[in-house]
PAKEBA-399419 format. One record per atom (N, C-alpha, C): residue in one letter; x, y, z. Coordinates in steps of 0.1 Angstrom, whole numbers, plus 5000, padded with zeros to 4 digits. Atoms other than C-alpha are relative to their C-alpha. Layout:
<sites>
AXYZ;...
</sites>
This chain:
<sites>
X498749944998;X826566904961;X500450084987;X500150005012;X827267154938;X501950045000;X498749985001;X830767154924;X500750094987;X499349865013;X833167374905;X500549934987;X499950065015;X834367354867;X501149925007;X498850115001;X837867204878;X499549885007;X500250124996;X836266964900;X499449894990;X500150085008;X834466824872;X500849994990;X499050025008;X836766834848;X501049895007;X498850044996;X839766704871;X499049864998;X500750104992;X837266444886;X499149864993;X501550025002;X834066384871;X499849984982;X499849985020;X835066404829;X500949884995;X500050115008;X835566124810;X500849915003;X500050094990;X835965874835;X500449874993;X500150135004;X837465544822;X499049845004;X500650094996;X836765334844;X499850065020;X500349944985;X835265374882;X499949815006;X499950054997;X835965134905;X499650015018;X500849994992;X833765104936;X500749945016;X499350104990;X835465004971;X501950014994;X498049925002;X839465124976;X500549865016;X499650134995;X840064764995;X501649954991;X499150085000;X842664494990;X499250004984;X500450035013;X840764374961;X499850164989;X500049885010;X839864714943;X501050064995;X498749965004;X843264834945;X500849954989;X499550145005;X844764544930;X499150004986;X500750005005;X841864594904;X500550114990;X499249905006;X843164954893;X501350014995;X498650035004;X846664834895;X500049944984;X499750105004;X845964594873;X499950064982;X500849915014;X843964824848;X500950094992;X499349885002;X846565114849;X500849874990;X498849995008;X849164884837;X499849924984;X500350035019;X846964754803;X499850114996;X500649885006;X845365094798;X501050125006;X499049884997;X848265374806;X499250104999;X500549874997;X846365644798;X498950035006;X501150014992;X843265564812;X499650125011;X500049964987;X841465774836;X499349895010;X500850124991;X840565534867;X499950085013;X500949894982;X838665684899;X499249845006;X500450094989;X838065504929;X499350045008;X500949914991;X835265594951;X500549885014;X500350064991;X835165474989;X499250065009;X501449944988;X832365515015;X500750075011;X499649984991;X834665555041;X501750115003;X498749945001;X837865765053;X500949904999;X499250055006;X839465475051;X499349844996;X500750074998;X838365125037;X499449935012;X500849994987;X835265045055;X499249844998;X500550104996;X835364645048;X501049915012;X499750084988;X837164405065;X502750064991;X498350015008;X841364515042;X500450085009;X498749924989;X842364765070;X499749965016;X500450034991;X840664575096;X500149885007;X500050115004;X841364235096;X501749995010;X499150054990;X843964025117;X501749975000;X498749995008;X846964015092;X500449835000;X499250165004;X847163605083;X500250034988;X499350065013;X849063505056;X499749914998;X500950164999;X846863185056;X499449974986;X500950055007;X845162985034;X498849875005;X500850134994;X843162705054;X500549955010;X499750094989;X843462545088;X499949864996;X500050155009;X843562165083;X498249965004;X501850004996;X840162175104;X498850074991;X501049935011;X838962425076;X499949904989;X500050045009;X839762225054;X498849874993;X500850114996;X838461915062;X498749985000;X501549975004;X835162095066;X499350064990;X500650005011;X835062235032;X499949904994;X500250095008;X835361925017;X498449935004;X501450055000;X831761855028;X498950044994;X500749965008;X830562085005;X500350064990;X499649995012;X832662124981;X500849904993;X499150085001;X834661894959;X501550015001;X498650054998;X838361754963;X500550114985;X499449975010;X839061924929;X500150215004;X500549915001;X837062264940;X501150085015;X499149994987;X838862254978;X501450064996;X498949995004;X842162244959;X500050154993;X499949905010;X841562524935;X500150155009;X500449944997;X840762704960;X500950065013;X498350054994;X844062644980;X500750094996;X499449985009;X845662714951;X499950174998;X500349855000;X844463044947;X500450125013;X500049894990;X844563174980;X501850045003;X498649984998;X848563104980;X500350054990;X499649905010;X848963244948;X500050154999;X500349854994;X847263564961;X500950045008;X499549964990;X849463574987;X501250014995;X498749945009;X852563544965;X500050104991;X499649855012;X851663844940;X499550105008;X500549884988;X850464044972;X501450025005;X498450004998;X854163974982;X501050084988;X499049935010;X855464044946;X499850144996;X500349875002;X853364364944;X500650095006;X499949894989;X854364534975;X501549975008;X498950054996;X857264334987;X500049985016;X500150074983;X857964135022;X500750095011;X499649794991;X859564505037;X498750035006;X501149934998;X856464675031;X498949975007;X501550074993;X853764415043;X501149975016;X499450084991;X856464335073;X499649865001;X500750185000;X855863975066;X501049935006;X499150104992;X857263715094;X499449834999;X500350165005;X857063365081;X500149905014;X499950074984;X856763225122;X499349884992;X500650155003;X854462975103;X498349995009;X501550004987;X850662895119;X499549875004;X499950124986;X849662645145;X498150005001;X501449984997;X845762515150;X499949925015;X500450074989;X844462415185;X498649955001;X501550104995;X842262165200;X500050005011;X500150014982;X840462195235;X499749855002;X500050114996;X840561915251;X498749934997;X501050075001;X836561885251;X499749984984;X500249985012;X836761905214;X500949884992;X499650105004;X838461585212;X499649924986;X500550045011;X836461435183;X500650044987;X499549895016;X837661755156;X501449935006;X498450024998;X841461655169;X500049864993;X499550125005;X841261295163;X499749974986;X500149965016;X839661375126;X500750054995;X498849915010;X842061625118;X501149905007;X498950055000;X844861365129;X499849884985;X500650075011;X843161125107;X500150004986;X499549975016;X842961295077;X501050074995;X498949944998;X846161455079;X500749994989;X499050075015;X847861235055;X499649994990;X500850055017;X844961225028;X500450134998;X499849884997;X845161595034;X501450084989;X498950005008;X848761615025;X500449974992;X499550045013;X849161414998;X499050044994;X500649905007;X846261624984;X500350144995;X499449925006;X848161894981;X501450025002;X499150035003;X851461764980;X500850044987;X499549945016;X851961864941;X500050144996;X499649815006;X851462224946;X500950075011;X499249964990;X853362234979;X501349955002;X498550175010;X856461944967;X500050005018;X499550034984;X856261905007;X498449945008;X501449994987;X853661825041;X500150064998;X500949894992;X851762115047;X499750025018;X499950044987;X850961985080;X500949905005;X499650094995;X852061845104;X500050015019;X500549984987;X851861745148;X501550075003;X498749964988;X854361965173;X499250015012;X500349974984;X854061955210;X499950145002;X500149864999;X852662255225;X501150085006;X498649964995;X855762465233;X499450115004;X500449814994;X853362825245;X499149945008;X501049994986;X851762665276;X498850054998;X501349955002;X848562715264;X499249895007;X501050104989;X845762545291;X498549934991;X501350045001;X842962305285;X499849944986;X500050085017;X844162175246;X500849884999;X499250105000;X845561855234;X501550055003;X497950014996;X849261775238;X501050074984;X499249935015;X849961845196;X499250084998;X500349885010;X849462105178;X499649974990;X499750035009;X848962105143;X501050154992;X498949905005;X851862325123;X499850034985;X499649985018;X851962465084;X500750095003;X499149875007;X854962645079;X500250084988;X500749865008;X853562845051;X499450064999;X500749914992;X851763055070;X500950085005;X498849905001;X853163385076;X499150135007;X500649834998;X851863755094;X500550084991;X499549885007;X851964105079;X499250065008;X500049874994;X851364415092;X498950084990;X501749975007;X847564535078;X500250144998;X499749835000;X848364925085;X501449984987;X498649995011;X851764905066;X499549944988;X500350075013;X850064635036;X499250104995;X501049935007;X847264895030;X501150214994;X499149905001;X849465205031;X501150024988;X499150025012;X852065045008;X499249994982;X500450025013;X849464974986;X499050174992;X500449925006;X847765274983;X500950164997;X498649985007;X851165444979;X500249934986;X499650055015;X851665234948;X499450084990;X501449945009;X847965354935;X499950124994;X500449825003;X848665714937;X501349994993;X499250005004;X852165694923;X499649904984;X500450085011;X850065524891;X499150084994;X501049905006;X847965804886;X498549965001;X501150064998;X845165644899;X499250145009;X500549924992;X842465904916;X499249925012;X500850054989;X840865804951;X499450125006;X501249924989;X837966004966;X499449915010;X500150064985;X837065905001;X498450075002;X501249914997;X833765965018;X498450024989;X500949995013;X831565864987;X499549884999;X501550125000;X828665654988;X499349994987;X501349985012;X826965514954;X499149975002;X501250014997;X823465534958;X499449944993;X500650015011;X822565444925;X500850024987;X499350015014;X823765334887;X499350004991;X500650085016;X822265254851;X500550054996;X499550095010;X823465104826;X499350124985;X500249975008;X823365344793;X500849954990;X499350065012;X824265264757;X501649954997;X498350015002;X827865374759;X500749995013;X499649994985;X828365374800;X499549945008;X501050054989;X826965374831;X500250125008;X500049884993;X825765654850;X500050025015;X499750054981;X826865644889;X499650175008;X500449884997;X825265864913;X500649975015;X499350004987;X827565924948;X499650175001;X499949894988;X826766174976;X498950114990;X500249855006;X824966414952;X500349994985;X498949965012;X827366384923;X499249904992;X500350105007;X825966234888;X501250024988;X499249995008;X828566134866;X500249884991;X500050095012;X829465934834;X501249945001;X499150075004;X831865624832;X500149904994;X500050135009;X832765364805;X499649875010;X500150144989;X833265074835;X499650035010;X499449984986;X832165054864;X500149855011;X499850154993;X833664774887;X499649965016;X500549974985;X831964644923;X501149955007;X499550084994;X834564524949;X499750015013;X500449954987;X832864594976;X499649905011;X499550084989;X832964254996;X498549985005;X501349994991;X830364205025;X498950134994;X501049885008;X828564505007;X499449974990;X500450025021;X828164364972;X498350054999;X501250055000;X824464254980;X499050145002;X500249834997;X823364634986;X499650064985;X500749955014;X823464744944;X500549884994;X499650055008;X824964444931;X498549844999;X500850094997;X822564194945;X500549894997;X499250085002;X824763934942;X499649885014;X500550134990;X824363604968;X501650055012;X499050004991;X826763764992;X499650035016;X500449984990;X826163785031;X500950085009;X499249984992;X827664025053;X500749905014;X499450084990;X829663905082;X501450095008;X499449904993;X830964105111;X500949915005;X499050094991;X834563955128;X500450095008;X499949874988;X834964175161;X501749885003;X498650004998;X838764165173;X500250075014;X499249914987;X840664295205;X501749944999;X498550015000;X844164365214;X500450045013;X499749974989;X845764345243;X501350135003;X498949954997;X848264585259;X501249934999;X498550084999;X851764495260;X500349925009;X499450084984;X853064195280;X501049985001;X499050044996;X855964165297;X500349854999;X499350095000;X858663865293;X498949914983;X500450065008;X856363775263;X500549924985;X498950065008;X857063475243;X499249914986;X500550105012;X854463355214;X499950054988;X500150015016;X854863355181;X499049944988;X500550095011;X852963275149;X498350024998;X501250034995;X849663255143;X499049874998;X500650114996;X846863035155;X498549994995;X501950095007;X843062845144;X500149965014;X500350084995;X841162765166;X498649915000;X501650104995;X837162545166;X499850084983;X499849975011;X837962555126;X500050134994;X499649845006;X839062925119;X499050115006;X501249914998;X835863045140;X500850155010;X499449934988;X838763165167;X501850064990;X498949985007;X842163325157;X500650065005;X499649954994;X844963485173;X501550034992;X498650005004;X848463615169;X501050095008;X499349894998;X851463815180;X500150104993;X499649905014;X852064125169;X501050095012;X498649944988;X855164275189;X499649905012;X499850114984;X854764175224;X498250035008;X501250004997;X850964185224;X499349874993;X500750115006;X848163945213;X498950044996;X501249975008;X845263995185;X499449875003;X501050134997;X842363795192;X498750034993;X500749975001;X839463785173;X499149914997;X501050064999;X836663565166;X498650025004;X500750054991;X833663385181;X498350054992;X501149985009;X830963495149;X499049865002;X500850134997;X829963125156;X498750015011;X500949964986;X828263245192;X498750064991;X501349955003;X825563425171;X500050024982;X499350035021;X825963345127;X498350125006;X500649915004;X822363585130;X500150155003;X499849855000;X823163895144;X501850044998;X499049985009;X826763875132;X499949974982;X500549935015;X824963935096;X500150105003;X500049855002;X825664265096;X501150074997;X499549885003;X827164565084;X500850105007;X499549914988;X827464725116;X501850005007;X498350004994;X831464815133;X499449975014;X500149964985;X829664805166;X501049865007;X499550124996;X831264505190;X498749945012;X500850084990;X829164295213;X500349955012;X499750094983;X829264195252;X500249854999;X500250185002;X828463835241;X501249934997;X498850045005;X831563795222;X501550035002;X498549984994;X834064005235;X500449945009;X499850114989;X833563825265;X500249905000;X499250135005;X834163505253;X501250024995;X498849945006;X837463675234;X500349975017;X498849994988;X838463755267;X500149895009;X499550094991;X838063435288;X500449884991;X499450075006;X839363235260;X501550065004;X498949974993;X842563485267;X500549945010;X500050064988;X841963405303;X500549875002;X499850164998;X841763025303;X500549934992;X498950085009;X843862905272;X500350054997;X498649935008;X846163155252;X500950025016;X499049934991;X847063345284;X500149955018;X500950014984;X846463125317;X500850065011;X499649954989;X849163205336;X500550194999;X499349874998;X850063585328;X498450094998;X500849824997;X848263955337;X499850034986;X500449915012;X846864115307;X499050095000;X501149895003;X844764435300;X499849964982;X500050025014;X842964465268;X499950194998;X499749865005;X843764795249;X499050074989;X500549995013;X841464795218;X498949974996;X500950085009;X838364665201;X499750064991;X500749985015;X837064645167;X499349904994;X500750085005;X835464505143;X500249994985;X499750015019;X835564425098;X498949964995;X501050045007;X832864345077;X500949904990;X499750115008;X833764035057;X498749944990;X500950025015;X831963875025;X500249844997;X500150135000;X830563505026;X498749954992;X500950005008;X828163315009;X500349845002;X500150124997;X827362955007;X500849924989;X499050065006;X829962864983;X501350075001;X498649944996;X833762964990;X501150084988;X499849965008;X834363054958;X499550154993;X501049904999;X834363414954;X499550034981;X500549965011;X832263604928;X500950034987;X499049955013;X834363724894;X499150034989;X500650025014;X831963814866;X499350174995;X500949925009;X830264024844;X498750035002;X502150024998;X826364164854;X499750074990;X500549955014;X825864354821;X501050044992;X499049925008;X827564544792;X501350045006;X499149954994;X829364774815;X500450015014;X499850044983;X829264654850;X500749845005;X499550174996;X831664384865;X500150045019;X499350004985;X832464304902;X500549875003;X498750134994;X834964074919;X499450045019;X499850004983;X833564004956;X499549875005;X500450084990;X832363774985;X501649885000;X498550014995;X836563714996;X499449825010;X499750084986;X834763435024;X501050035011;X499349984991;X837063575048;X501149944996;X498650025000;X840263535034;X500650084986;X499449905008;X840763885014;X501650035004;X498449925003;X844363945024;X500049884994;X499150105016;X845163595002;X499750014990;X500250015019;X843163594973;X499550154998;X500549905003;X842163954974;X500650064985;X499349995010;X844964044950;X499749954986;X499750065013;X844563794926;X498250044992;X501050015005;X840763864924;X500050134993;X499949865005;X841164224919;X500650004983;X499450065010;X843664084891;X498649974990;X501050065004;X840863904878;X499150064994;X501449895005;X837864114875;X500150114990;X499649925012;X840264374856;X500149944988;X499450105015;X841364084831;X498449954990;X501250025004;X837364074827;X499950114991;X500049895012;X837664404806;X500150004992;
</sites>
């Protein structure tokens, strides 16, 4: 590509820092940068017209752990590691609040609800079980239960009689959270180019030299947040992981609130007006849900949809209006990445599927690595 003097000059000339991926986390990265380094120049590249992982794609929880997730991290991580990691995702979710404010994200504190199918009896009477170790495990950061049982009150078919409830669980509004935030970004003097793929970096004396679409150019930093992508130039232990979604049309007389877990976070749903997001069911095939790809699958939508059918929605008419799909960033520890890979190269990724809570704070993070 060959470009003119102002473009390199405006663009391409003495680049502070570059930060790779215009996500939840990267944003939050630049923010964080602008407000140590004021005069800084900071440039954001992204692949896509708009992010192309899982931050404008994604289902809008305010969550941090089902009790059923919970339960099952503790099998491979420790009680100390589980906690931290709690801890973090609610904290993310409070400076994602204090950044942009509970307007902007439309955030509705309805609270979230996990279900159990009846034939899934076993996970129910475990998560009643440890309920109470549960709670008073994170009693000291919560001064309250977390959980706790309510009767099903949305006629949902074929699940136990309780529920489980945490009313610190909360929606937002994914279109409005990303928009607010990249409203902040530009109002900070931050530059974002769209449509920019890096192909290629090294690491020189005083920089690092990034090569997108064509373009070779010189910047002091450069930072990865690129999520289910990392593993691509960063080579990092991160595994893609596609979460395909649908939405239904509008229903009449509709009356459920909140959102919902279901067969430990594999399933997930919510209102959003007088519709229902549904997305899940990566469980159905963990190998060919490694990937990259937006495409959606027969295999899975169709389970989305007769889950609708036979438990969210048994007795009412629905069309579905929508499908999609997110790339998310997992790895065999839940803890995501934060570090240093040389001199002048850092990245903050592999979110596990829960970048709207700690996305924030990692982005945070990875800049405070400077």
């Amino acid at each position: 590509m060959q470009l003119s003097y102002w473009e390199i000059k405006n663009w391409f000339t003495n680049v502070d820092f570059t930060i790779v991926g215009s996500g939840i986390v990267g944003l939050h990265a630049a923010l964080a940068l602008r407000e140590r380094f004021p005069s800084a120049k900071i440039l954001v590249l992204e692949k896509g017209v708009l992010p192309q992982g899982a931050s404008t794609k994604n289902a809008g929880f305010a969550c941090f752990g089902s009790l059923s997730e919970i339960i099952d991290d503790l099998k491979t991580h420790t009680e100390e590691e589980v906690l931290q990691l709690i801890q973090k995702r609610y904290a993310g979710l409070q400076l994602l609040r204090k950044n942009l404010g509970d307007a902007a994200l439309d955030l509705k504190p309805f609270g979230g609800y996990e279900l159990f199918l009846k034939s899934d009896l076993s996970s129910y009477e475990k998560c009643l079980q440890k309920m109470p170790f549960i709670n008073e495990l994170l009693r000291p950061y919560f001064k309250s239960d977390v959980f706790s049982k309510q009767v099903d009150r949305f006629q949902f078919a074929d699940i136990t009689e309780y529920l489980i409830f945490n009313p610190f669980e909360a929606q937002i509004d994914t279109g409005n959270m990303m928009q607010a935030l990249l409203k902040k970004v530009h109002q900070n003097d931050i530059l974002i180019l769209n449509n920019q793929t890096v192909s290629h970096f090294q690491e020189l004396n005083d920089g690092v030299e990034v090569v997108t679409n064509g373009i070779t150019f010189k910047t002091n930093k450069l930072i990865f947040t690129t999520n289910g992508f990392a593993s691509q130039l960063t080579h990092n232990q991160v595994q893609p992981a596609r979460a395909q979604v649908l939405i239904t049309k509008p229903i009449p007389n509709f009356d459920i609130k909140g959102t919902f877990h279901l067969d430990q976070g594999y399933y997930y749903f919510r209102n959003i007006n007088d519709r229902i997001l549904l997305g899940g069911g990566r469980n159905l095939d963990f190998d060919g849900e490694t990937t990259t790809s937006h495409d959606t699958t027969e295999l899975i939508q169709n389970h989305l949809e007769e889950l609708l059918k036979n438990v969210i929605l048994p007795q009412t008419q629905f069309e579905i209006d929508h499908r999609w799909s997110g790339t998310m960033g997992i790895g065999a520890h839940k803890k995501p990445i934060v570090e240093q890979l040389s001199n002048h190269v850092y990245c903050g990724v592999r979110m596990g599927g829960m970048g709207v809570a700690i996305g924030s704070i990692i982005g945070q993070e990875v800049a405070d690595l400077i």
